[in-house]
C-alpha positions in Angstrom: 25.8 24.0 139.6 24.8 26.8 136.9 21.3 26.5 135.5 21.5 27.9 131.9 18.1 29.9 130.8 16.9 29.2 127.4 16.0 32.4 125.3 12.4 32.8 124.6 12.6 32.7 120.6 9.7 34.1 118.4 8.9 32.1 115.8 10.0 33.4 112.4 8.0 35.6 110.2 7.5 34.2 106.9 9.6 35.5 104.4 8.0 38.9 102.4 7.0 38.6 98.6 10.4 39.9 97.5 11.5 36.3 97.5 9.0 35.1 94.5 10.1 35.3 91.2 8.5 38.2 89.1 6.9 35.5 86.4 4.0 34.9 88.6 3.1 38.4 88.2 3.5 39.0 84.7 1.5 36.0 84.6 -1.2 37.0 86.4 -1.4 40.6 84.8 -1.8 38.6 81.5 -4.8 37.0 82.7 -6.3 40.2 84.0 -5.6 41.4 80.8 -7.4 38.4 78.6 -10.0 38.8 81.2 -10.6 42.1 80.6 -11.2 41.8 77.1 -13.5 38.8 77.6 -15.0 41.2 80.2 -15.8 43.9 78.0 -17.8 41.4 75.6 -19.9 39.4 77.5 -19.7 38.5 81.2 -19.8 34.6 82.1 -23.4 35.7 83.8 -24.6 37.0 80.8 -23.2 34.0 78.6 -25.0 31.9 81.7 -28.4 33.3 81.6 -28.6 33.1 77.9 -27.4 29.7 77.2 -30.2 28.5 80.3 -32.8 30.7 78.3 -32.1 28.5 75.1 -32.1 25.3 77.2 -35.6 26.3 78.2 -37.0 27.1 74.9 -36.1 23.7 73.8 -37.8 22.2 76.4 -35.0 21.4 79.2 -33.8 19.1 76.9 -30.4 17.7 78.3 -27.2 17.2 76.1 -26.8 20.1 74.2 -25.4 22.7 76.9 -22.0 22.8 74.8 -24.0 24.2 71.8 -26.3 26.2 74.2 -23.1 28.2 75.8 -21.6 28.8 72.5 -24.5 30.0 70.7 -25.3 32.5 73.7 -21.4 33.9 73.8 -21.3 34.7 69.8 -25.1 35.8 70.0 -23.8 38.3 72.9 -20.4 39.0 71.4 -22.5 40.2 68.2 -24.6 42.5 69.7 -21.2 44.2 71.6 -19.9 44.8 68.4 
């Protein structure tokens, strides 16, 4: 009677990133792009501290925080210009 011995496998590495498409990236270095750009105007922070600085001078009065953010980006994109 032969006993057979199984061969230790290692499991498979996954596969490297030459198997994705290259759309993903030109994606992706589109939106670093448009980033960029939004980036060099006004940083969400600064858009953020703003807009909550005209929610508190109007007395933290809710519903308005659409109007608030938008006011704050073109006051912001105004002064980079």
């Amino acid at each position: 009677m032969t006993e057979t011995a199984k061969k230790a496998t290692t499991p498979k590495k996954p596969r490297a990133t030459a198997v994705k498409s290259t759309a993903p990236k030109a994606a992706a270095t589109k939106t670093k792009t448009a980033k960029s750009k939004v980036t060099m105007m006004a940083s969400h922070e600064q858009i953020a501290a703003l807009a909550h600085r005209f929610w508190a001078e109007r007395g933290h009065e809710h519903g308005h925080h659409e109007e608030d953010w938008h006011r704050a980006e073109q006051q912001l994109i105004g002064k980079a210009s």
